[in-house]
C-alpha positions in Angstrom: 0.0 0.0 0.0 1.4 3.5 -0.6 0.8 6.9 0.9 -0.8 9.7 -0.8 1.4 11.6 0.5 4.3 9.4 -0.2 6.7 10.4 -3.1 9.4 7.2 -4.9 12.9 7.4 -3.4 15.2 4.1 -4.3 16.3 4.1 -0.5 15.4 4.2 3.1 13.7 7.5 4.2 10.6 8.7 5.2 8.8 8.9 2.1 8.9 5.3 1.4 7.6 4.7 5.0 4.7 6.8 4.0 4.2 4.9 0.9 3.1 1.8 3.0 -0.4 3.7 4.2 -1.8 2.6 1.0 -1.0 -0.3 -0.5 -1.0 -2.9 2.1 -4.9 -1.5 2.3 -5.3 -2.6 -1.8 -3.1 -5.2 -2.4 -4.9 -9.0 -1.2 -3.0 -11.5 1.4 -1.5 -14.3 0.0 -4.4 -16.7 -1.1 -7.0 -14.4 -0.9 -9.1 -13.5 -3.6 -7.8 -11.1 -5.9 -10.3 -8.5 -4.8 -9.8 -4.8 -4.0 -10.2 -3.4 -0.8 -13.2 -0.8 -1.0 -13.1 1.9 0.9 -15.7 4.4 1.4 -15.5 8.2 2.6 -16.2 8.4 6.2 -15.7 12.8 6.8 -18.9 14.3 7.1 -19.6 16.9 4.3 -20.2 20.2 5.5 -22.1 23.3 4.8 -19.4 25.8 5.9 -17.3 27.6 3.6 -13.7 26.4 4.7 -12.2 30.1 4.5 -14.5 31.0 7.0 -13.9 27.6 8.9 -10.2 28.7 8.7 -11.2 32.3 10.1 -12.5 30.8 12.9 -10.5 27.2 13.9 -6.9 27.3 15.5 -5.3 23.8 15.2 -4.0 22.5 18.1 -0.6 20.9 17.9 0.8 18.0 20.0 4.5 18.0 18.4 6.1 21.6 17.8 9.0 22.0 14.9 10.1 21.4 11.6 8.7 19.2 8.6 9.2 15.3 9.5 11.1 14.9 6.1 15.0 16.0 6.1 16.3 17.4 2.6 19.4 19.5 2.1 19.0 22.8 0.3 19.4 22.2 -3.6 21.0 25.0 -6.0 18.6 25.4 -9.0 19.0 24.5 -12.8 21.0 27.9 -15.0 17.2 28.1 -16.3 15.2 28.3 -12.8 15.6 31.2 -10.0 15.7 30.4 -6.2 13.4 33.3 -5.0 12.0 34.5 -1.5 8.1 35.0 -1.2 7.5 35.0 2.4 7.5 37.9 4.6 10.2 39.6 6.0 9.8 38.1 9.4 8.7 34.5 8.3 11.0 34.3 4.7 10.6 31.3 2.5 12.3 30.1 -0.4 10.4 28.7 -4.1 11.7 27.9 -7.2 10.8 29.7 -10.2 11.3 29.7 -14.2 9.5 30.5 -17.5 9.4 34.5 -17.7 9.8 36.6 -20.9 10.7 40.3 -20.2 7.9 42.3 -21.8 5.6 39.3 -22.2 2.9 37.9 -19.7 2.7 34.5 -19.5 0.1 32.3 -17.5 1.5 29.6 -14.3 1.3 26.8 -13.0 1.8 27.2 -9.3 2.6 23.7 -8.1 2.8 21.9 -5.0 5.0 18.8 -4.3 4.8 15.9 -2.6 6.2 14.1 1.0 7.0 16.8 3.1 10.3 18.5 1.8 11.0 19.7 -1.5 13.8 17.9 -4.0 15.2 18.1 -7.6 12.6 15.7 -8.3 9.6 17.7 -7.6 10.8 20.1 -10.3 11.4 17.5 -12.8 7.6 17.2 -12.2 6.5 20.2 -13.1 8.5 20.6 -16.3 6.7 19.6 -18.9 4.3 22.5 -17.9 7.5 24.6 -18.4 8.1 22.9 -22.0 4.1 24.2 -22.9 5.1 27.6 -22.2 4.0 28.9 -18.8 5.6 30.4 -16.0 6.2 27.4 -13.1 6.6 28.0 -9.4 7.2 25.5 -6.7 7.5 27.1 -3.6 9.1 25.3 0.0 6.5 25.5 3.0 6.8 26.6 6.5 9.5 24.0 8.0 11.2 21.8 5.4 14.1 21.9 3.7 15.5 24.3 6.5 13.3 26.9 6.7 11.7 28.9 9.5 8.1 27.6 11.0 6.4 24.8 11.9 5.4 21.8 9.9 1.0 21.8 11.1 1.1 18.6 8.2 -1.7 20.3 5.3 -3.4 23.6 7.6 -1.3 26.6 8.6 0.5 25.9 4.7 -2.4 26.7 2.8 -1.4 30.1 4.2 2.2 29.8 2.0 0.4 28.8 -0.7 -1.4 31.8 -1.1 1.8 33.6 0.3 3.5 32.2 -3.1 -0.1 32.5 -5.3 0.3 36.2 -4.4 3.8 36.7 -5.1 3.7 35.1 -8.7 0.9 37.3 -9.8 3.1 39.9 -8.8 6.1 38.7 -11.2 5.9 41.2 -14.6 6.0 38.2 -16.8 3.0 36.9 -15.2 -0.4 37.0 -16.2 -2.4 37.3 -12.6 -5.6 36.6 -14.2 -4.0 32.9 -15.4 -2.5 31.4 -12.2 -3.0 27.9 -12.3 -2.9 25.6 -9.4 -1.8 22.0 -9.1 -0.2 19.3 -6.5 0.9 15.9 -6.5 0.2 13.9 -3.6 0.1 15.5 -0.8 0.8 18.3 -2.6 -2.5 17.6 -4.2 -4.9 17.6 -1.4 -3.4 20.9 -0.4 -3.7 22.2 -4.0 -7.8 21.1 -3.2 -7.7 22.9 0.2 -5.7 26.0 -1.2 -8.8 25.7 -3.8 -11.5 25.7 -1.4 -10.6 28.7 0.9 -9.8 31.3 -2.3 -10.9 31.7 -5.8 -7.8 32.8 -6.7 -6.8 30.2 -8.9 -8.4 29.9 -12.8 -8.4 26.1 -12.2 -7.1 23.1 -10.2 -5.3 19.7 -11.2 -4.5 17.0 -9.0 -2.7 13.3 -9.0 -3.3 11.2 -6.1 -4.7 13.5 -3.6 -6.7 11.9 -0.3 -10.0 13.9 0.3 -10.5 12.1 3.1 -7.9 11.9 6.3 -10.2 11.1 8.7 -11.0 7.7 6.6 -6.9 7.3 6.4 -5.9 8.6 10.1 -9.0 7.3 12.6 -11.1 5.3 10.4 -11.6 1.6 8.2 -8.4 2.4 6.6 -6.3 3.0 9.3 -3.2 1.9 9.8 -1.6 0.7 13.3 2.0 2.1 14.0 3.4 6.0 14.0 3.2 8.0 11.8 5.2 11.2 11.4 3.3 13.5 10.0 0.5 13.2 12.5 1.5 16.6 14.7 -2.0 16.8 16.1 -4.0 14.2 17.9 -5.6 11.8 15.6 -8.5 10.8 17.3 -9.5 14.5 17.4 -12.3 14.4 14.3 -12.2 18.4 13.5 -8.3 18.0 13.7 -8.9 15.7 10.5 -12.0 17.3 9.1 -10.2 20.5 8.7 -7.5 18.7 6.5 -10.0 16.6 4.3 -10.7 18.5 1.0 -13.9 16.5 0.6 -15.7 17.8 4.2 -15.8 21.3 2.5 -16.0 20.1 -1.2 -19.2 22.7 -1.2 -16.5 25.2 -1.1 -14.5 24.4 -3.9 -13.9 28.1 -5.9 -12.1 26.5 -9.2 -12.6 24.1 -11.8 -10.6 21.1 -11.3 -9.7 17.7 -13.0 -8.3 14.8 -10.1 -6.4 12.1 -11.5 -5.4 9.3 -9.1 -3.3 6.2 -9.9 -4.6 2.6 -10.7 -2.4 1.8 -7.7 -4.2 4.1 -4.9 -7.1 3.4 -6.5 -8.5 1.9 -3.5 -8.1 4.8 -0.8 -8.6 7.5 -3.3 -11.3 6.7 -5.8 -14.0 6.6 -3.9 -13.2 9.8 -1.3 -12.2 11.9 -4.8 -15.8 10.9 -7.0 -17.9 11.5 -3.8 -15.7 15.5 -3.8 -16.4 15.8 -7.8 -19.9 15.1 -7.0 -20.7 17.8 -4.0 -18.8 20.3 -5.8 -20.5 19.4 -8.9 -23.9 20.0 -7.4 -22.4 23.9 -6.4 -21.9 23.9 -10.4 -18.0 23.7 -10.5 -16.8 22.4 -13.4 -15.0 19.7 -11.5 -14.4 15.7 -13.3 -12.3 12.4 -11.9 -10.5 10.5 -13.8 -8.1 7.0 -13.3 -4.5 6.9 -14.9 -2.7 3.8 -15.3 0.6 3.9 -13.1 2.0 4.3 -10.1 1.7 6.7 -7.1 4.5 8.5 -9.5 4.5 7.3 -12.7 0.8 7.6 -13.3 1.7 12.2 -13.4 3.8 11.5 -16.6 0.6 9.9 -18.2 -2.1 12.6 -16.5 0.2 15.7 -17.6 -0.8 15.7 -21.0 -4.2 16.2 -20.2 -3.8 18.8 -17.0 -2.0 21.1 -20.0 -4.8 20.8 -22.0 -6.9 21.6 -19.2 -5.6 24.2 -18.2 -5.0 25.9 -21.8 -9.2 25.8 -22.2 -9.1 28.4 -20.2 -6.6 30.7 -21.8 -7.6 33.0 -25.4 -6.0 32.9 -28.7 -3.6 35.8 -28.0 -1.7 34.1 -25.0 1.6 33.9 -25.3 2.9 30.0 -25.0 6.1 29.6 -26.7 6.8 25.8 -26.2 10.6 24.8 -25.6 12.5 22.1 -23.6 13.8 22.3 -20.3 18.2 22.0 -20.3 19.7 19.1 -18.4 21.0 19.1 -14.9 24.3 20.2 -14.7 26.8 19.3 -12.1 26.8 20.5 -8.5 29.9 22.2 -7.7 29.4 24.9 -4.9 28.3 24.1 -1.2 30.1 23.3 1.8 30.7 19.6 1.6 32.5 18.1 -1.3 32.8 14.5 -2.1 35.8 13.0 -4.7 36.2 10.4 -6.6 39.5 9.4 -8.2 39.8 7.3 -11.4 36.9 5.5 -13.5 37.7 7.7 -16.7 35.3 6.3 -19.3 32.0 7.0 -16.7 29.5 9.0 -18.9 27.9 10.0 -15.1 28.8 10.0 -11.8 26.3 11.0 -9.2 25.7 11.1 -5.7 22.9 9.3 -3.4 22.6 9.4 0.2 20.4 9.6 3.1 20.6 13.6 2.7 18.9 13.5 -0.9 16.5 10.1 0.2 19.1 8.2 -2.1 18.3 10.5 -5.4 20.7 9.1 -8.2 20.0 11.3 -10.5 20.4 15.6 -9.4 23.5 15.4 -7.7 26.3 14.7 -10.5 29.4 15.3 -10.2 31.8 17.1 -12.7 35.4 15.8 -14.0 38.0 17.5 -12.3 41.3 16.0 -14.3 41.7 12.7 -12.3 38.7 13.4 -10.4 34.5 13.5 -10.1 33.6 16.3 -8.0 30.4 16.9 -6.3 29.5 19.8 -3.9 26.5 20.3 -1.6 25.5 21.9 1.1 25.0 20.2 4.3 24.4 21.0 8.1 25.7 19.4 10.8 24.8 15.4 11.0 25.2 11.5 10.3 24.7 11.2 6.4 25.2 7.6 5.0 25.9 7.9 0.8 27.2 5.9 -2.1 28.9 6.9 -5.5 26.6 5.8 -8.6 28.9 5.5 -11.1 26.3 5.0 -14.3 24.4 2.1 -13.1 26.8 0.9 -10.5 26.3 2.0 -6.8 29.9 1.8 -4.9 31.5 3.0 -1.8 33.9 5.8 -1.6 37.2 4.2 -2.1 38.5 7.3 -0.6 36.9 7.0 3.0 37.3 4.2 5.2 34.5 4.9 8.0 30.8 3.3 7.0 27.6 2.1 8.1 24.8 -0.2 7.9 22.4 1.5 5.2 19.3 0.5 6.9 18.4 -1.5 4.2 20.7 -4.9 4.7 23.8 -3.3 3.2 26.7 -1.4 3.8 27.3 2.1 2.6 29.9 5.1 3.2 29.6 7.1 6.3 29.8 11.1 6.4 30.1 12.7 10.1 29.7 16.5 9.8 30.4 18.8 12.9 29.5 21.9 11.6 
């Protein structure tokens, strides 16, 4: 079973232990019928419109601090600016690409998955990029080493708008064509963000989860800790306030949700009974499976959220289509990692327990003899391996390792400061 709010990482981290709130719910035990778990909303639908809700309700939180996923801080593509669109006092940090001097383009304001942002979460959001519009992707209160704390899909609605009002304020943005879309649980914030403003000309969504209180406190509940939970679970409003569908009535934007054939079961049901509420408020709001994974299945739906979104947008828009450069080597930050020989490597990169075991952002440059790879880290315990094309080794160059949590061995990185 995954998690909805899970995102795919080749190693052990956080996200993957999300990722096993879902599936164990869908997939049969051994020499059961194949049959698929059904699971039916269980959140009450209410009347309320959720901005006034949100006016009114103070969450209450039982663990205070930062986001439950760890992520360094990543240095953008030549092609995408880091940029600040908090406030003064509370600053945080989004990544943003796609402006024309002198021309107005319409965005895509997208929200990632897990709980921290990553290189992968823009690789996402690029073919948006490739059709021509303006993408953002901003970091939330607490992750990736920012001020705040993490309230897990309530007080960040708040940065969304935060970042929603900062790109219409960008000259190469058309404010009245700010789109709004999420993966995960990116997604059921997108549909939250969606109910308490109308700022947003329409919504897309892969694999968000209407319903929490059916995940955290009802049938598909699952025994054991879980991270994210920074309130107290059996506390319904707690959960109400976080489900999309208990204020579907409230929904401000039209909106396509895809979910994957493989959360089918825990998200099917919870998103058609949201299209059909919000449908009966006459949004322009429509469901629809896509074949894949809890990741792969966005590749597939993206075609069709473009489309979507360009219904909305007149004959005179500008929407240049291009393609996105590669990654390029990382070579500034405050921790470097070498190594010597293997001259006839098309690509060496770096995966560790800092990047969730990422092969693929963190390459390293030739430096004569060398590969070279620079990040920057704070203090900690960082397990990591060289992938050297498809081969993951140790660091020949450091002696000191440790178990990698996952019945291996890898190279062990002990940073003070």
């Amino acid at each position: 079973m995954i998690s909805t709010f899970a995102r795919r990482r080749p190693g052990p981290n956080l996200r993957l232990a999300f990722l096993s709130l879902i599936l164990s719910m869908s997939a049969p035990a051994r020499g059961a019928a194949q049959e698929e778990r059904v699971f039916r909303p269980e959140v009450s639908v209410r009347n309320a419109d959720y901005a006034t809700v949100r006016r009114q309700f103070r969450t209450t939180l039982r663990k205070h601090g930062p986001s439950p996923q760890a992520e360094p801080r990543y240095r953008p593509p030549k092609y995408v600016m880091e940029v600040d669109y908090g406030s003064p006092e509370k600053p945080l940090r989004a990544w943003l690409s796609g402006g024309t001097a002198g021309t107005r383009r319409p965005a895509v304001l997208f929200l990632h998955g897990g709980f921290a942002f990553g290189p992968d979460d823009w690789d996402m959001t690029v073919p948006y990029w490739d059709a021509g519009f303006v993408v953002m992707v901003p970091m939330l209160r607490g992750e990736n080493g920012q001020a705040g704390e993490f309230t897990f899909l309530y007080d960040e609605v708040d940065d969304v708008l935060a970042a929603a009002a900062f790109l219409a304020r960008q000259p190469t943005v058309d404010p009245t064509q700010i789109f709004l879309a999420g993966h995960s649980a990116g997604a059921t914030l997108a549909l939250l963000t969606a109910e308490a403003s109308p700022r947003f000309r329409a919504v897309t969504t892969f694999d968000a989860s209407p319903d929490l209180q059916l995940l955290y406190h009802g049938s598909a509940k699952k025994p054991g800790a879980h991270a994210e939970l920074v309130f107290d679970p059996d506390d319904l409003r707690e959960l109400e306030v976080r489900s999309p569908l208990a204020y579907a009535r409230s929904l401000k934007s039209s909106l396509r949700a895809y979910y994957s054939t493989e959360a089918v079961s825990i998200i099917r049901y919870p998103t058609e009974r949201l299209i059909e509420v919000a449908r009966t408020r006459g949004v322009d709001a429509a469901a629809s499976q896509v074949e894949g994974s809890h990741m792969s299945h966005v590749a597939r739906a993206m075609p069709a959220s473009i489309a979507f979104f360009k219904t909305f947008l007149g004959s005179r828009t500008a929407m240049t289509p291009r393609v996105a450069p590669p990654w390029e080597p990382s070579l500034e930050g405050n921790t470097t990692f070498r190594l010597r020989g293997h001259p006839s490597a098309r690509r060496v990169t770096v995966a560790g327990s800092f990047n969730g075991w990422d092969s693929r952002h963190l390459i390293c440059g030739k430096d004569g003899a060398e590969w070279v790879c620079r990040v920057d880290f704070p203090a900690g315990r960082y397990t990591y391996k060289f992938v050297v094309d498809d081969d993951w080794i140790l660091d020949p160059g450091n002696s000191a390792s440790a178990d990698d949590g996952n019945g291996g061995t890898s190279s062990l990185l002990v940073k003070d400061r």
